[in-house]
C-alpha positions in Angstrom: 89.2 69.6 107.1 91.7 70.5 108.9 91.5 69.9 113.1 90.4 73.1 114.6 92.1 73.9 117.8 90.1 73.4 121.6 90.6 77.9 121.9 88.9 78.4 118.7 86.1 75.9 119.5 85.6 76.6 123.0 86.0 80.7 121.7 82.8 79.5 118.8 80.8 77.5 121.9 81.2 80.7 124.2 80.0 83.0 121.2 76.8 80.9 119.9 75.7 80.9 123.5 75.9 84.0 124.1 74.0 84.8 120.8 71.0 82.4 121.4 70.7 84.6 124.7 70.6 87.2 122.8 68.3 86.2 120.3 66.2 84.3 122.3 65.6 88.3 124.0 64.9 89.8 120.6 62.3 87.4 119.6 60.9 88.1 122.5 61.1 92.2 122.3 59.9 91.7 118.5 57.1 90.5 119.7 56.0 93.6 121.9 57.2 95.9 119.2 56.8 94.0 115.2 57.5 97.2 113.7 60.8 97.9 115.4 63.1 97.3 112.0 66.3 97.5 114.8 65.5 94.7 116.2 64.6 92.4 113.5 68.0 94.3 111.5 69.8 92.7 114.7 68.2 89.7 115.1 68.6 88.7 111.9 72.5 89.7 112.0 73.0 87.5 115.0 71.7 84.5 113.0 73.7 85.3 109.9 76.9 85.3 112.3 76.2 82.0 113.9 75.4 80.6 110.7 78.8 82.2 109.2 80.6 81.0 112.1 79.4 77.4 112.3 80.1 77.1 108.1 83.9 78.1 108.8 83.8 76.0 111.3 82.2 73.0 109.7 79.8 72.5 112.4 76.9 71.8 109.8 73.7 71.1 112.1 74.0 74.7 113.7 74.5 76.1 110.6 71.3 74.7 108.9 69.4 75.8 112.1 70.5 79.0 112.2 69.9 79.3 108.0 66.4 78.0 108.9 65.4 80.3 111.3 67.0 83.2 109.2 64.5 82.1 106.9 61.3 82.2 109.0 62.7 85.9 110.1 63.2 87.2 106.6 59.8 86.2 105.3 58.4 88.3 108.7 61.1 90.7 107.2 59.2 90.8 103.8 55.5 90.7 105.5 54.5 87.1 104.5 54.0 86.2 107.7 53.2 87.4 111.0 55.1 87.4 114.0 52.6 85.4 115.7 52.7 83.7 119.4 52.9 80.5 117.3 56.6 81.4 115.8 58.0 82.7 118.9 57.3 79.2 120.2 58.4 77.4 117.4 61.9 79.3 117.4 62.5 78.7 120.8 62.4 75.4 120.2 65.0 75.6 117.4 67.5 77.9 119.6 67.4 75.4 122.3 68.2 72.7 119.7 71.3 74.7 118.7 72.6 74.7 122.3 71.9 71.1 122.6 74.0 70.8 119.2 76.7 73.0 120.9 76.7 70.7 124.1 77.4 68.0 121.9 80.2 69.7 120.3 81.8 70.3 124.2 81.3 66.6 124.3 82.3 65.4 121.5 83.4 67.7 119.0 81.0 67.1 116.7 77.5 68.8 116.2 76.0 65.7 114.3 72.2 65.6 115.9 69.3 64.3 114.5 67.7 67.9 113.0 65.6 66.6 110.3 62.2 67.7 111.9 63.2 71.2 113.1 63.9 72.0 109.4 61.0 70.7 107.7 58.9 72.7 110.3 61.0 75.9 109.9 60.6 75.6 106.2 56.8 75.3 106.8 56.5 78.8 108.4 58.5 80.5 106.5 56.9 79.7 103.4 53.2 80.3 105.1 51.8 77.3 106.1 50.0 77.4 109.4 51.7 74.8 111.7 50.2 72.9 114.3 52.2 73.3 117.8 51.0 70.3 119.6 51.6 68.4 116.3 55.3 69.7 116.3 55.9 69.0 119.9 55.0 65.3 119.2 57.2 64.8 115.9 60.0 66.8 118.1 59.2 63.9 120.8 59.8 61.0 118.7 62.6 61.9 117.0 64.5 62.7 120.0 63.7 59.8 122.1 67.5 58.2 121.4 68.8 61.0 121.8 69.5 62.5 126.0 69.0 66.3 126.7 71.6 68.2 127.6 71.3 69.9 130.7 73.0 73.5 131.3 76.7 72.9 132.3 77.6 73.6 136.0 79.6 76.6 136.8 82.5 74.4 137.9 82.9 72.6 134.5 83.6 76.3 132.9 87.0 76.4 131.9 86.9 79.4 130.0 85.1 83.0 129.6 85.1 85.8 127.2 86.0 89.5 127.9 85.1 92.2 125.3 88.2 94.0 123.2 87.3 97.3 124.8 88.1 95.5 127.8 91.4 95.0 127.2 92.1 97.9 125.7 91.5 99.6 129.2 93.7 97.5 131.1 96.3 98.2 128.1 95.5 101.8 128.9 96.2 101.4 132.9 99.5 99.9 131.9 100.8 103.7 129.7 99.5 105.2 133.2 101.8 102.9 135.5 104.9 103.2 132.9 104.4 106.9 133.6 104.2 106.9 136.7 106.8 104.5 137.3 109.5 107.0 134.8 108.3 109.7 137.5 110.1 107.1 140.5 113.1 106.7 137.7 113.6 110.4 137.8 113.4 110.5 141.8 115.8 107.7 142.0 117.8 109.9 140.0 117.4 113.3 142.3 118.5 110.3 145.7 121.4 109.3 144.0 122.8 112.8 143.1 122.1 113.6 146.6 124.0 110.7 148.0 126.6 111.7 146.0 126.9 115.2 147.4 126.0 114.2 151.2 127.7 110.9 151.2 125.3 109.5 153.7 125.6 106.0 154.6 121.2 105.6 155.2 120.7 107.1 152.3 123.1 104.7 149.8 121.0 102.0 151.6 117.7 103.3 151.3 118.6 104.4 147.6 120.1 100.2 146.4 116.5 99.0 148.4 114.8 101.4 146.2 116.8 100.8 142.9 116.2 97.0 143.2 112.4 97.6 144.1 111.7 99.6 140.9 113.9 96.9 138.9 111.6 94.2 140.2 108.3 96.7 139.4 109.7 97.4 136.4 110.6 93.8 135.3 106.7 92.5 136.3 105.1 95.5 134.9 106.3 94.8 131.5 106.1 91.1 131.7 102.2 91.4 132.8 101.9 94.2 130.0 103.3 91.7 127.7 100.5 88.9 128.7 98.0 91.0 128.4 98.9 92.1 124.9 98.5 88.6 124.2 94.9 88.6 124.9 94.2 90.0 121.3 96.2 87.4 119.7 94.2 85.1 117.4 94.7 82.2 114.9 95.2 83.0 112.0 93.7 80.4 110.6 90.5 82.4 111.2 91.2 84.3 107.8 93.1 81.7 105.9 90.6 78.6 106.5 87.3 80.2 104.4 89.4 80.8 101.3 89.3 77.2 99.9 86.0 77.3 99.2 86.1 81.3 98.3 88.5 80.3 95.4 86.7 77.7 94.5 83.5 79.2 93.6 84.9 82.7 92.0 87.5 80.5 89.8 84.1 78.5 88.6 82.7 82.2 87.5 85.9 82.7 85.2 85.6 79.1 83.6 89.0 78.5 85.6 90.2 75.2 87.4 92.1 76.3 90.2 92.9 74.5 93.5 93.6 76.3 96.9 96.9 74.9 99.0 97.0 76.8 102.6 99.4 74.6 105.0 98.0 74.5 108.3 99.9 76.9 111.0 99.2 77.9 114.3 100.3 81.5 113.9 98.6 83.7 116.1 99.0 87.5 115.6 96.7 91.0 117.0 93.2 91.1 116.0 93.4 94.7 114.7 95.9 93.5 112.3 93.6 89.9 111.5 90.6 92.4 110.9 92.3 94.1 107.8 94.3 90.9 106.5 91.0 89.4 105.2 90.4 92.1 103.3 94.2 92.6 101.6 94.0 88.6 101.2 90.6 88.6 99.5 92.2 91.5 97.1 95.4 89.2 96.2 93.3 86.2 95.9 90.9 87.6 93.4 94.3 89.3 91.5 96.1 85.7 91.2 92.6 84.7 89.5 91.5 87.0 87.4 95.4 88.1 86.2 97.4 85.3 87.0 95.9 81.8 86.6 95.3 81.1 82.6 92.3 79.5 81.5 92.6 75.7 81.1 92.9 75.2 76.9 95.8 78.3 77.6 97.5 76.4 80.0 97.7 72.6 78.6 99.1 74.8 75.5 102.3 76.1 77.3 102.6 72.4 78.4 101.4 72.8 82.2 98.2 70.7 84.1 95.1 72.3 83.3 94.0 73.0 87.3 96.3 76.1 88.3 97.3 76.6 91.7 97.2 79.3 94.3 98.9 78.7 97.5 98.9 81.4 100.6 101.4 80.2 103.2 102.4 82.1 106.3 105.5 81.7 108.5 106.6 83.3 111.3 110.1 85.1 111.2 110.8 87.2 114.8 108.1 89.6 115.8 106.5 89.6 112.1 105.0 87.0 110.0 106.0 86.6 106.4 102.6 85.8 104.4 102.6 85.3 100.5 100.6 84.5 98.2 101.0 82.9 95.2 100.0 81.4 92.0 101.5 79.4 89.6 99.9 81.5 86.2 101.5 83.1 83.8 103.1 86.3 85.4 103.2 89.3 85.6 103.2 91.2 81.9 105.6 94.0 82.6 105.7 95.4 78.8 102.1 95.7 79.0 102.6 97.0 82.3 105.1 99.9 81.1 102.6 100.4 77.8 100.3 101.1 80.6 102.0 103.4 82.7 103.7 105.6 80.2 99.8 106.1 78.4 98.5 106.8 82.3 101.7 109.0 82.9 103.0 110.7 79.6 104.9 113.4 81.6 106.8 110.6 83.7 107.6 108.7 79.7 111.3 109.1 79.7 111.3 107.8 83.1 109.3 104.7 82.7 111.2 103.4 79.9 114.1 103.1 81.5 112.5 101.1 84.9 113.9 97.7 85.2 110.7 94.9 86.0 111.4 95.5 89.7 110.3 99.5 89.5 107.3 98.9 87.0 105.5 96.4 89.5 104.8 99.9 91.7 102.2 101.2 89.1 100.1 98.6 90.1 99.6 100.1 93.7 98.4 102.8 92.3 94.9 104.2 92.5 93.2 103.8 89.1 95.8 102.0 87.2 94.7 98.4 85.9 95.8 96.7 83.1 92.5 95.0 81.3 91.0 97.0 79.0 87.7 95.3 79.9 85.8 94.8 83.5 84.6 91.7 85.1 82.9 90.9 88.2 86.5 90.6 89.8 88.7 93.2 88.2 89.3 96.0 85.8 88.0 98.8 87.5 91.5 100.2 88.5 90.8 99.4 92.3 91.9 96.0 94.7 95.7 96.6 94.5 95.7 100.1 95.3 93.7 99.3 98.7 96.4 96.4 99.4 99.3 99.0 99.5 96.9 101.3 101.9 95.8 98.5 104.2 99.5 96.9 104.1 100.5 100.5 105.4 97.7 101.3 107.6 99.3 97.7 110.0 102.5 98.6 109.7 103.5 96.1 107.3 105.2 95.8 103.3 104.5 94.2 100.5 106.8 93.1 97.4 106.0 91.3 93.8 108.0 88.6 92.3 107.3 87.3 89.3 108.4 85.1 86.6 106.9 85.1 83.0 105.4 81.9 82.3 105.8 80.5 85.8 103.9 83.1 87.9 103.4 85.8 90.9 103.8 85.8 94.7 102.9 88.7 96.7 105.0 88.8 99.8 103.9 90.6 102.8 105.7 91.1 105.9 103.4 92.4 109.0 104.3 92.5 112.8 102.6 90.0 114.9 101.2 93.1 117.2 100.7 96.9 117.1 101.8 97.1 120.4 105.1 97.1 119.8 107.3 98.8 117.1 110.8 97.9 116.4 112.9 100.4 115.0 116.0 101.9 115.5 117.2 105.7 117.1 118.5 108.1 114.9 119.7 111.8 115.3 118.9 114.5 113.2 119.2 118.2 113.4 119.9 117.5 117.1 116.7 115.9 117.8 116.2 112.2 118.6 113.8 110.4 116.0 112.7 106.3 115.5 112.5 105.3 112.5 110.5 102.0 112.4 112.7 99.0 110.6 109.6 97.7 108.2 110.7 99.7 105.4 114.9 100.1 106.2 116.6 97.6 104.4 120.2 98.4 105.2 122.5 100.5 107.0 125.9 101.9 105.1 128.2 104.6 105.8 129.7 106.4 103.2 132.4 109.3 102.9 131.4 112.4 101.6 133.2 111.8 98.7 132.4 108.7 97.9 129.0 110.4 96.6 128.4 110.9 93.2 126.5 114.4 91.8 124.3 114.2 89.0 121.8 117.2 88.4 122.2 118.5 91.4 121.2 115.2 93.3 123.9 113.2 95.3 123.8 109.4 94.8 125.4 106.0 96.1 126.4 103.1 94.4 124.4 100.3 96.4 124.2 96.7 94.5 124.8 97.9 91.1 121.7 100.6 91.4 122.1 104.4 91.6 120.2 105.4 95.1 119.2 109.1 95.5 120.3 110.6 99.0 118.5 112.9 101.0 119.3 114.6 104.5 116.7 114.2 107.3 117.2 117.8 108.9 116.6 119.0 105.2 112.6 118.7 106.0 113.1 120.7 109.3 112.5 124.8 109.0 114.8 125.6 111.6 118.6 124.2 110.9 120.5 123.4 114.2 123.7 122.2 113.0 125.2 118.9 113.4 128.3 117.4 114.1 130.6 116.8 111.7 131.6 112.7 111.0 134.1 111.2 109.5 131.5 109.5 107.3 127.4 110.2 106.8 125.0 107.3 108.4 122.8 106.4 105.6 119.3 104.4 105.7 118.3 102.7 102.9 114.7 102.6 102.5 112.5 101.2 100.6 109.0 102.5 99.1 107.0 101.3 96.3 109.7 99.8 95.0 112.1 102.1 94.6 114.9 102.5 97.4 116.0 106.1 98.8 119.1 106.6 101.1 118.0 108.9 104.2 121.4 110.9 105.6 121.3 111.1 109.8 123.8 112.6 111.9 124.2 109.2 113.9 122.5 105.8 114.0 122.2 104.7 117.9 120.6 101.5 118.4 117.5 98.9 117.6 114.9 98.5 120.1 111.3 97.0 120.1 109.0 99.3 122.8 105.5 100.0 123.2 103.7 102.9 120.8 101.8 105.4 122.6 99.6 107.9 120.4 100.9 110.7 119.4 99.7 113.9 121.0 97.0 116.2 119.7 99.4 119.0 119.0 100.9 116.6 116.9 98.3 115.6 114.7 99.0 117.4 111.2 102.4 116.5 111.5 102.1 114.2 108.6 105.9 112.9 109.0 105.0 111.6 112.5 102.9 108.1 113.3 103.3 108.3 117.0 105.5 108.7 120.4 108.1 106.4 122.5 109.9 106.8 126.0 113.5 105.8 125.5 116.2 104.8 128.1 116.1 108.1 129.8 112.8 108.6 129.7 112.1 111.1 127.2 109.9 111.0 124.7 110.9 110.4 121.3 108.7 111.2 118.2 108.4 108.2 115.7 108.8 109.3 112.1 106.5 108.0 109.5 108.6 106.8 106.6 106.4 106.5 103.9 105.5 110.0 104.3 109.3 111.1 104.3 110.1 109.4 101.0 107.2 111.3 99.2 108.2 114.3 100.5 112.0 113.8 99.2 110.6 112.0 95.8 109.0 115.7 95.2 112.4 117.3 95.5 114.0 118.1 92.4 117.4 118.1 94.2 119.3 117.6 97.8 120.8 121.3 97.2 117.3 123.0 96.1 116.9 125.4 98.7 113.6 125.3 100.4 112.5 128.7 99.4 113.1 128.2 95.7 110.6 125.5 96.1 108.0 127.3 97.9 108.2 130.5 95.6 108.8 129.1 92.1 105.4 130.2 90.2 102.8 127.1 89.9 102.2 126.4 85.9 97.9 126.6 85.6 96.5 124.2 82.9 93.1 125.1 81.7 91.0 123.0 79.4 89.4 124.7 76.9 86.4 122.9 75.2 84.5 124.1 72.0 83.2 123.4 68.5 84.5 126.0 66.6 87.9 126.6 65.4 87.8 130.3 66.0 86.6 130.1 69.1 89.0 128.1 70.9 91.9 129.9 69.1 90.9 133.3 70.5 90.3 132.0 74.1 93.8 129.7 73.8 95.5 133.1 73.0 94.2 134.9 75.5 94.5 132.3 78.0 98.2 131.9 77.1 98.9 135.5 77.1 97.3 135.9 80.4 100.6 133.4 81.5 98.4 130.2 81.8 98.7 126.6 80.4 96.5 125.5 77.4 95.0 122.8 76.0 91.9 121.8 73.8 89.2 119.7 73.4 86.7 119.8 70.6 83.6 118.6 72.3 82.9 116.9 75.8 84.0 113.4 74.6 87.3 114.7 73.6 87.5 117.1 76.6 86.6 113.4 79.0 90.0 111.6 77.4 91.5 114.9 78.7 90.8 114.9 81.7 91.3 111.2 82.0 94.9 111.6 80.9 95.9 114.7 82.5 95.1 116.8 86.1 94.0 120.3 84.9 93.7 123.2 87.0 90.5 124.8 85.5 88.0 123.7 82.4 86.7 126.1 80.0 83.1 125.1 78.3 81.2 125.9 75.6 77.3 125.2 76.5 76.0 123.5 72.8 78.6 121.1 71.0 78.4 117.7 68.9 78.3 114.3 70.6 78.6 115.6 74.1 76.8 119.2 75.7 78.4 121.2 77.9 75.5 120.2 80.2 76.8 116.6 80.5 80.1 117.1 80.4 79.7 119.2 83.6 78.0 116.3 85.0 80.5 113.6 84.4 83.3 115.8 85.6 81.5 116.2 89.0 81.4 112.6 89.0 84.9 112.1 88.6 86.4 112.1 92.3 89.9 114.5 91.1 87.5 117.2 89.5 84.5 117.1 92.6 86.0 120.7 92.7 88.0 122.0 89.8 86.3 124.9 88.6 84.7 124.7 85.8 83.2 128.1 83.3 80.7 128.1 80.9 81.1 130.6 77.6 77.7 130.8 76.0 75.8 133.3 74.2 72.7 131.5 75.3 71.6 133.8 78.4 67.9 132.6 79.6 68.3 132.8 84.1 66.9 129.2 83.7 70.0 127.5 81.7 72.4 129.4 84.0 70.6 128.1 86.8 70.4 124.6 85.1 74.5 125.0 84.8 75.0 126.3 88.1 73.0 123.3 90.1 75.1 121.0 87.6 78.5 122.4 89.2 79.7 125.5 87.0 81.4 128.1 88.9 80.9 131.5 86.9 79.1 131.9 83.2 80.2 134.4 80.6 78.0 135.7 78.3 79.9 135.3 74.3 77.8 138.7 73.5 79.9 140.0 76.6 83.2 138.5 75.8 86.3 140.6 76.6 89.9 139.6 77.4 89.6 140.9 81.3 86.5 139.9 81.9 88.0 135.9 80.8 91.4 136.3 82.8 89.5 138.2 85.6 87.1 134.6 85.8 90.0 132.7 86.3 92.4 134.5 88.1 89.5 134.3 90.7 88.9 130.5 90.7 91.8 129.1 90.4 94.1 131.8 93.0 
């Protein structure tokens, strides 16, 4: 294993003593009050943590402690036995052992203690067995007599102590409040200076340089203690990294898979906001390289490689961000099935997918649903894992990319920032307004004359790298049009989003900065395009735009010359489903449908209407109540449960009219119920004119 570092151990020593007070308090409070399930609930989380804790950490005697005790708590948990006098004792005992192991480790750095007789007795109680005390307290005697207690460590040998998050957080906090306050001093320093200059006072010049060089100096420590304390939520990373060994391990011996785990040791440290989502993105990419990427050993000696397949997650540090990737050394990725996939998933979007190089197709796989096994395992195949990676990747500020290599295998490379408390980014202008765009996704600057573009459909493009990029203007997503001023050439960003790059047009690029983020304001909230505020060189505040948002918006565009209110006023095509059993039937409600100016298509019975709905997003479904194979009853049932239809309306054409089957349909989640005896063309288009206006 490798050697842990003195702040993670002294952080683990701090933690388990501060849990064993804790603990040592519940058992005590369960005592007064055995039926007070929050207590035991928390009780028994605190010994799950320490137990989690000391296994990462390999400290093995606090772990089988802490697993013993868990036990005796769980059977009181599942009434075998009672909380009695006896067991409070007995666990007392035991948590003081723990500390004494945790002493050892301050000494020592190892937890190895003779433990044997705690464990036996802990496994006695737990499985019922009465226990005798003074019996207990003997063995305890003996088998400790090598070994010294440890006694509580004096205040002066306390070299470190722990402060809660929320803690720092405030202190961050203070610090917005003193950059604010110190702009305010900026600004007056501004109103002395333009006084000086009209007076021309002597007193004043040298009361103004005293108080220029004063704020300098306030401004330079400010930042710099700002700065420390940011550093305060810094941890290891090796706090994520070090449990998937044995993770891998054990799910690669579910799939019949030999697969070895290589994680070079770093001593990276980065924000624990961003360390508390990484486990989760890492644990998705893991479980992707085995399931999708490592072959099964007879596949693998086939195509000539070693029958144990590798999966390596390494993490370097590169400026203010960390590169992390993880990879595997399996068979790739499949992009024709992947393409296959995607134009069966997306049939309107066919033409498009067939001509996407390997690079483009690897985006399907972020997306929400979209898997490529035809079958579901414990791991995968239910459409989600990759489609939370791109979220979570997002939600820190960070990207991701694939590469891959048939017959070789896959890395997934992410590049996160270090901290949240900083954003770099560079200042742009745009319809006269200042604007930061944060550098994660901009992958190059270019300027290009206006007739260097090239016009195709309506849609200007550059030639970047042998790839056609689509252009957009900024200020086209702004109501109000200011103007701008007229360059020789157009500043163009090049971003890039789900794979696919977009050129965003500015007015003027100004410069790359790293400052601190500050929230953005409540008014501010539904502005989707926005992720939060800066203060720039003179002190104003400068919105910072959200750029994944921005390239969906211009993705949805159907050209850079599309006026706006072409967009907003061309007519919205309605698709209706319409499901029956009879031939006739569906024909006369089609036609009408389709004369009414809406969308059709059919489905003979709720199976076929489910493939449907699968393929396709329709704006309204159409049900007859008794059909073959599938009812109109249950098919109302599984649309509810799909997530896009929770609230597509949904009527019911039946000639059946007892109260009690319409009130059967209604509680199942149809909207309005026509009686066939009743039929009439308006009463139909009148039904869905209303639900789906």
């Amino acid at each position: 294993m490798a050697k842990i570092s003195s702040d993670i151990t002294e952080s683990y020593i701090s933690e388990i003593g501060e849990l064993i007070v804790e603990f040592k308090n519940d058992v005590l409070a369960l005592k007064a009050a055995p039926k007070d399930e929050g207590i035991l609930s928390r009780l028994l989380r605190n010994l799950h943590t320490m137990k989690g804790n000391s296994r990462m950490l390999g400290f093995s005697c606090v772990e089988r402690l802490s697993h013993s005790v868990e036990d005796v708590y769980k059977s009181v948990k599942d009434g075998k036995i009672r909380n009695s006098d006896r067991l409070v004792q007995l666990v007392s005992v035991v948590a003081d052992k723990i500390m004494e192991c945790v002493a050892h480790i301050k000494r020592t750095g190892s937890d190895a203690m003779n433990i044997d007789i705690y464990l036996q007795y802990c496994d006695k109680i737990a499985a019922g067995e009465l226990v005798d005390l003074d019996a207990f307290t003997a063995d305890v005697s003996r088998a400790e007599s090598d070994e010294d207690a440890e006694d509580d460590a004096p205040v002066s040998d306390i070299q470190s102590i722990r402060i809660k998050l929320s803690r720092v957080n405030e202190i961050i906090s203070s610090f917005d409040t003193m950059i604010t306050r110190e702009f305010r001093l900026k600004h007056q320093l501004d109103e002395i200076r333009r006084l000086e200059e009209k007076i021309g006072n002597h007193e004043l010049s040298k009361i103004r340089k005293q108080f220029e060089s004063d704020l300098f100096a306030l401004e330079t420590s400010i930042f710099s203690v700002q700065e420390r304390v940011f550093d305060l939520r810094m941890l290891p990373i090796e706090i994520v990294l070090r449990p998937f060994s044995s993770k891998i391990a054990l799910e690669a011996m579910q799939l019949g898979k030999e697969v070895v785990c290589d994680i070079p040791e770093t001593d990276i440290a980065i924000d624990k906001v961003i360390l508390e989502q990484l486990g989760d993105i890492l644990m998705h990419l893991v479980r992707n390289a085995l399931d999708h990427g490592i072959e099964l050993p007879e596949v693998r000696e086939k195509a000539g490689k070693k029958r144990q397949g590798t999966i390596r997650i390494e993490c370097i540090r590169s400026s203010k961000h960390i590169e992390l990737t993880v990879s595997d050394d399996g068979g790739g990725l499949d992009f024709a099935r992947i393409r296959e996939k995607a134009m069966k998933v997306y049939p309107e979007r066919a033409d498009e997918i067939s001509e996407m190089v390997d690079r483009e197709l690897s985006q399907f796989l972020f997306q929400s649903g979209f898997s490529t096994r035809d079958t579901v395992t414990e791991i995968s195949g239910r459409g989600v894992g990759l489609d939370v990676v791109w979220t979570n990747v997002e939600r820190i500020k960070g990207r991701i990319k694939i590469e891959s290599e048939p017959g070789k295998g896959t890395a997934f490379i992410l590049r996160i920032p270090m901290s949240l408390s900083t954003l770099q980014g560079l200042f742009v202008y745009s319809n006269k307004d200042k604007f930061l765009v944060p550098s994660q996704h901009i992958v190059d600057i270019i300027y290009r004359k206006r007739s260097e573009y090239i016009t195709l459909q309506n849609q200007r493009y550059i030639r970047l790298e042998s790839q056609l990029i689509p252009c957009f203007s900024l200020s086209s997503l702004f109501t109000e049009q200011r103007g701008f001023k007229n360059y020789d050439a157009d500043s163009i960003l090049i971003a890039e989003y789900m794979e696919q790059r977009i050129g965003i047009i500015v007015e003027q690029v100004q410069q790359y900065v790293s400052l601190v983020v500050k929230p953005l304001p409540k008014a501010f909230k539904n502005f989707s395009i926005l992720q939060g505020i800066v203060f720039d060189e003179h002190y104003d505040i400068v919105p910072i735009l959200h750029v994944p948002d921005i390239l969906k918006k211009f993705k949805s565009l159907r050209g850079y010359d599309i006026k706006k209110y072409e967009a907003a006023t061309k007519k919205r095509n309605i698709w209706i489903l319409v499901v029956d059993d009879s031939d006739t039937t569906r024909h006369i409600e089609k036609s009408i449908l389709e004369n009414g100016g809406f969308s059709v298509d059919t489905a003979t019975d709720g199976i076929d209407a489910l493939e449907s709905l699968k393929r396709k997003q329709y704006d309204l479904v159409l049900t007859d109540k008794d059909m073959p194979r599938m009812n109109g009853l249950v098919l109302i049932d599984n649309i509810r449960r799909m997530e896009q239809y929770k609230t597509v309306p949904v009527i019911v054409v039946s000639a059946d009219q007892n109260p009690e089957i319409k009130a059967q349909f209604e509680r199942s989640g149809a909207n309005a119920f026509i009686a066939k005896g009743d039929f009439k063309r308006g009463n139909l288009i009148s039904a869905v004119q209303e639900l789906v206006r």
